[in-house]
C-alpha positions as CSV (number, residue, x, y, z in Angstrom):
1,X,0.0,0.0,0.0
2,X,1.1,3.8,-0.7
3,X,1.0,6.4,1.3
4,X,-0.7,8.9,-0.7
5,X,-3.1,5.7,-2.4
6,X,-6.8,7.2,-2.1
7,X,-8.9,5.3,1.1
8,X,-10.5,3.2,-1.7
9,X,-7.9,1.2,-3.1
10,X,-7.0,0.5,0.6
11,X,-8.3,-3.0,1.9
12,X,-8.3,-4.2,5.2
13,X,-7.2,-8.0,5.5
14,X,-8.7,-10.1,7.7
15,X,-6.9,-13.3,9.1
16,X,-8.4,-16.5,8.9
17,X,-7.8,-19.4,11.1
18,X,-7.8,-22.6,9.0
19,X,-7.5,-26.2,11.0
20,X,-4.7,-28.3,9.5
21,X,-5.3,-31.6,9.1
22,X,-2.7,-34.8,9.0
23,X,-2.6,-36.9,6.1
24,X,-3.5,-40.4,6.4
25,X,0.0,-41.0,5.1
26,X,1.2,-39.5,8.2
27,X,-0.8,-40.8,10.7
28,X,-0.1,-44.4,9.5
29,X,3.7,-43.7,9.8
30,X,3.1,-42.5,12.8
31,X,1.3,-45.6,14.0
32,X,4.2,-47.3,12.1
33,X,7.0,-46.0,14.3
34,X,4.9,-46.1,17.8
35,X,4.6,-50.0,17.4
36,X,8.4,-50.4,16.2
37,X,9.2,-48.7,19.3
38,X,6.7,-49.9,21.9
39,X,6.6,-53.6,20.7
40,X,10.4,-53.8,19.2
41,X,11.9,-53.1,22.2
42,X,11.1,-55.8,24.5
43,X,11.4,-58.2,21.5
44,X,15.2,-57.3,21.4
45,X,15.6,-57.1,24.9
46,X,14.6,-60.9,24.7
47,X,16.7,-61.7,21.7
48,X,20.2,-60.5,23.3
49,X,19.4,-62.1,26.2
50,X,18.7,-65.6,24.7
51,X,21.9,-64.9,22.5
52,X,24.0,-63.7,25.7
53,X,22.4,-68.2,27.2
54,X,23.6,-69.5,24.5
55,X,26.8,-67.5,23.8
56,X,28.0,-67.4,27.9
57,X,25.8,-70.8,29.0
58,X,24.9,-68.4,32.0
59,X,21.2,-69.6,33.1
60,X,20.7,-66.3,34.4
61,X,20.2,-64.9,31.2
62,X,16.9,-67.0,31.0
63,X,14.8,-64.5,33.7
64,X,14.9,-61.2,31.8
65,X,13.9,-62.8,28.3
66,X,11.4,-64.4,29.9
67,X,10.4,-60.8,31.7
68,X,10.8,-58.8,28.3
69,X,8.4,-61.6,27.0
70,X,5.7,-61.1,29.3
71,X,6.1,-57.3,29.0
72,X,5.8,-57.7,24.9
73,X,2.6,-59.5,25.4
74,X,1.4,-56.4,27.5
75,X,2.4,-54.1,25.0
76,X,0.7,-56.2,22.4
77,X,-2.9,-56.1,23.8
78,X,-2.2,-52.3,24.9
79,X,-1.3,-51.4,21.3
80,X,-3.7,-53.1,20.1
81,X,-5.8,-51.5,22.2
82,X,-5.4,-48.2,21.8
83,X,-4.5,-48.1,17.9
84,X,-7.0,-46.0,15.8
85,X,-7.9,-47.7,12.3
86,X,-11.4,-46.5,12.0
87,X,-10.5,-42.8,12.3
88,X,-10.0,-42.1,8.3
């Protein structure tokens, strides 16, 4: 806008608020990554430790994979759980 523009040619803008939505694309990778997370890391947990049995022969080794088992299976039905497929 000028200075010296005549009131006429000058507009007042108004801001609009406009809700942004997520992709599908992104919610599903989203989704992706929370069950890598939430139900890979027990899994591995139990892998090493059987690996770290059968490498060392330490029996010890057995009570965490067996822990990291039971926690996967809680993870599972809470994932399950709470995942969203019906929202899009």
């Amino acid at each position: 806008m000028s200075a010296v523009a005549p009131v006429a040619e000058q507009s007042v803008s108004h801001r609009t608020l406009e809700v942004v939505t997520v992709s599908p694309a992104r919610l599903a990778e989203q989704e992706m990554y929370r069950w890598m997370l939430w139900f890979g890391l027990p899994t591995l947990v139990a892998a090493l430790c059987m690996g770290a049995l059968f490498a060392t022969d330490q029996g010890w080794f057995i009570a965490p994979a067996i822990v990291a088992v039971i926690a996967d299976i809680t993870v599972l039905v809470w994932l399950a759980m709470t995942s969203d497929t019906n929202s899009h």
